[in-house]
C-alpha positions, 0 to 999 in steps of 0.5 A, spaced: 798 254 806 793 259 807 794 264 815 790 261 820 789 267 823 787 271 817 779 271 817 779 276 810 777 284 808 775 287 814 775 294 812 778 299 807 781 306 808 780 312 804 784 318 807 781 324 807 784 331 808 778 335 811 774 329 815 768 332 818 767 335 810 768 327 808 764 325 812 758 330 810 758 328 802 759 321 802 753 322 808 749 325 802 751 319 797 746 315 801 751 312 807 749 313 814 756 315 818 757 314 825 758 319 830 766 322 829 772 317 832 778 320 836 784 314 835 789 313 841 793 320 842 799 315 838 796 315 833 793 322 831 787 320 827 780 320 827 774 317 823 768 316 820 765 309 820 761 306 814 758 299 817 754 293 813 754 286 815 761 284 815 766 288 813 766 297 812 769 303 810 773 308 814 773 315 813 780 317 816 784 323 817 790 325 821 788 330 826 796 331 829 802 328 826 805 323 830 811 317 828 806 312 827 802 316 821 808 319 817 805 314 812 799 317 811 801 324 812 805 322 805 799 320 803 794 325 803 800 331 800 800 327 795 792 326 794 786 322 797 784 316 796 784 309 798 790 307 802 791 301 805 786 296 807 785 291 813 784 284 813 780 281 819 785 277 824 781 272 830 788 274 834 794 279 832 799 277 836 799 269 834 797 273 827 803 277 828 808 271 829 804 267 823 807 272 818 813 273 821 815 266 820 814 266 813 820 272 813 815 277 812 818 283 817 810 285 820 811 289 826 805 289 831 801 288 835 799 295 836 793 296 841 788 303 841 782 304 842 777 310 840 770 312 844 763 311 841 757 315 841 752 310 843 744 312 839 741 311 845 747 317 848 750 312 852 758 312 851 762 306 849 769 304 847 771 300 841 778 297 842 782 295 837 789 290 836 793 290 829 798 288 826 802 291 819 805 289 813 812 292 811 810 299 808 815 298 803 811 291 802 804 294 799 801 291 793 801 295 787 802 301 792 796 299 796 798 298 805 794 293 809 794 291 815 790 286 819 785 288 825 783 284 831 776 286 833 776 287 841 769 290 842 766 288 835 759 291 838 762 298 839 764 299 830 758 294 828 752 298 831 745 296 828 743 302 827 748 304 822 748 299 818 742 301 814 743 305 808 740 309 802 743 307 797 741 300 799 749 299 800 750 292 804 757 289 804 763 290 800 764 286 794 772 288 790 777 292 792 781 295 785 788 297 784 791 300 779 797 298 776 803 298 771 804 290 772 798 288 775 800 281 775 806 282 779 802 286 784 797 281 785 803 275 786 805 281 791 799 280 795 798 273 795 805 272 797 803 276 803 797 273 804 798 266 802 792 266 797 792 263 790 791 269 784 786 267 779 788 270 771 781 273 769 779 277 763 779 283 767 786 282 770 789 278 777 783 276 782 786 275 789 781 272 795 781 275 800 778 269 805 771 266 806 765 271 803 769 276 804 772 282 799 776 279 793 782 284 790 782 286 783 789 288 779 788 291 772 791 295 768 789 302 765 787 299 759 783 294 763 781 300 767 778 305 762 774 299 759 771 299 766 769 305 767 767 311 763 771 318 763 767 321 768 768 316 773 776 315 773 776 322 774 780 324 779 782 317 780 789 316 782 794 314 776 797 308 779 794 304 787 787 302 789 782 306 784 775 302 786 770 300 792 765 295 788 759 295 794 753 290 793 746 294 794 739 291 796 737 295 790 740 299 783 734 304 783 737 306 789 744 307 788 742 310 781 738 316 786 745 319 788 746 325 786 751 325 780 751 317 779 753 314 773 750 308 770 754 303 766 753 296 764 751 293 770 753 298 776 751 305 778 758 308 779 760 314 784 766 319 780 772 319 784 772 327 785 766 326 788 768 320 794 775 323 795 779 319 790 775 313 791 771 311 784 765 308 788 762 302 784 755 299 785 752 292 783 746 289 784 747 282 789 
């Protein structure tokens, strides 16, 4: 039976090792990027947000290193990249207590804030509930965690929400992995959704209209993208962002994308780690 307070992607993050230079490129990959966050003193992060309808992209770096963000301190001395993503819940405590009674040791909920810059220069805060899978349970490699939207005004500002390269929500999270069907039947454990067997791996829904995941191998991913692409791409984790876009044109205009098939395609070296595939939808 499927987590009642398990709403489905909600965002992905990747970690980055210099934000406000992270912040900076993807901006001229065509994404408007919000103001500068500064996360809670216990959490010793900061971010950059990309919004679309639902669901978003978070740029994060650590700022100080706390006991909270060891995970990610271990993370970026190894690379950047795509490092865990968050799924929707409608209540962290009782989401919490949900997974916790299927003899997952979830820990949480955690509460934390971060101040907005408002367009009209006013100031709001976005607060925030979460709560974390085990870091030791993180499906081919990939953490997650689910996120309860306090003030979901202060993240989904409507003049961030329309972007250059036509970008409008997102549409598959890709992991990388030497046993790709173990790993999808990882997460689906943990989130209680079927895996679906396809002819490019294991699909696992995340919930509603929202984001699905995709574990394959690396001979699924070399058939996926060319060479240019998987450059600079992680050998095993979350390799790929597919995002839907208004218009392929657009997606082609941005400096350095490649075109394959039916997407238009950002290099991993050229996003952090993070091969940034679009499609028309």
């Amino acid at each position: 039976m499927p987590l009642k307070h398990l709403i489905g992607l909600d965002h992905a993050v990747v970690a980055v090792r210099d934000l406000d230079a992270a912040g900076a490129a993807w901006k001229r990959l065509g994404f408007t990027i919000s103001p500068r966050g500064t996360h809670s003193a216990h959490l010793g992060s900061g971010n950059y947000t990309i919004v679309f309808s639902d669901d978003y992209l978070e740029l994060l770096g650590i700022l100080n290193e706390t006991p909270h963000n060891q995970a990610t301190v271990k993370f970026l001395r190894e690379h950047e990249g795509i490092e865990r993503t968050a799924f929707t819940t409608d209540d962290a405590a009782a989401g919490v207590a949900e997974v916790k009674a299927r003899g997952i040791a979830a820990d949480g909920p955690v509460h934390f804030g971060r101040p907005v810059d408002l367009p009209n220069g006013g100031k709001s805060e976005a607060k925030f509930n979460i709560f974390r899978w085990p870091v030791d349970e993180a499906p081919g490699g990939l953490r997650i965690f689910a996120c309860q939207h306090l003030t979901p005004e202060a993240v989904w500002i409507p003049e961030l929400r329309s972007h250059a390269n036509g970008a409008k929500r997102l549409v598959q999270v890709e992991v990388l992995s030497a046993t790709p069907k173990d790993a999808a039947a990882q997460l689906s454990r943990l989130i209680d959704r079927p895996v679906a067997e396809t002819a490019d791996g294991y699909r696992v829904a995340s919930g509603g209209t929202r984001a699905d995941f995709l574990f394959y191998d690396a001979a699924v991913f070399a058939k996926r993208y060319p060479e240019v692409v998987r450059k600079g791409a992680v050998a095993n984790g979350a390799v790929a962002i597919v995002i839907a876009t208004d218009d392929l044109a657009k997606a082609h205009a941005i400096g350095g994308a490649v075109g394959h098939g039916d997407a238009v395609s950002v290099p991993a070296a050229a996003a952090n780690g993070a091969i940034l595939s679009f499609v028309a939808q």
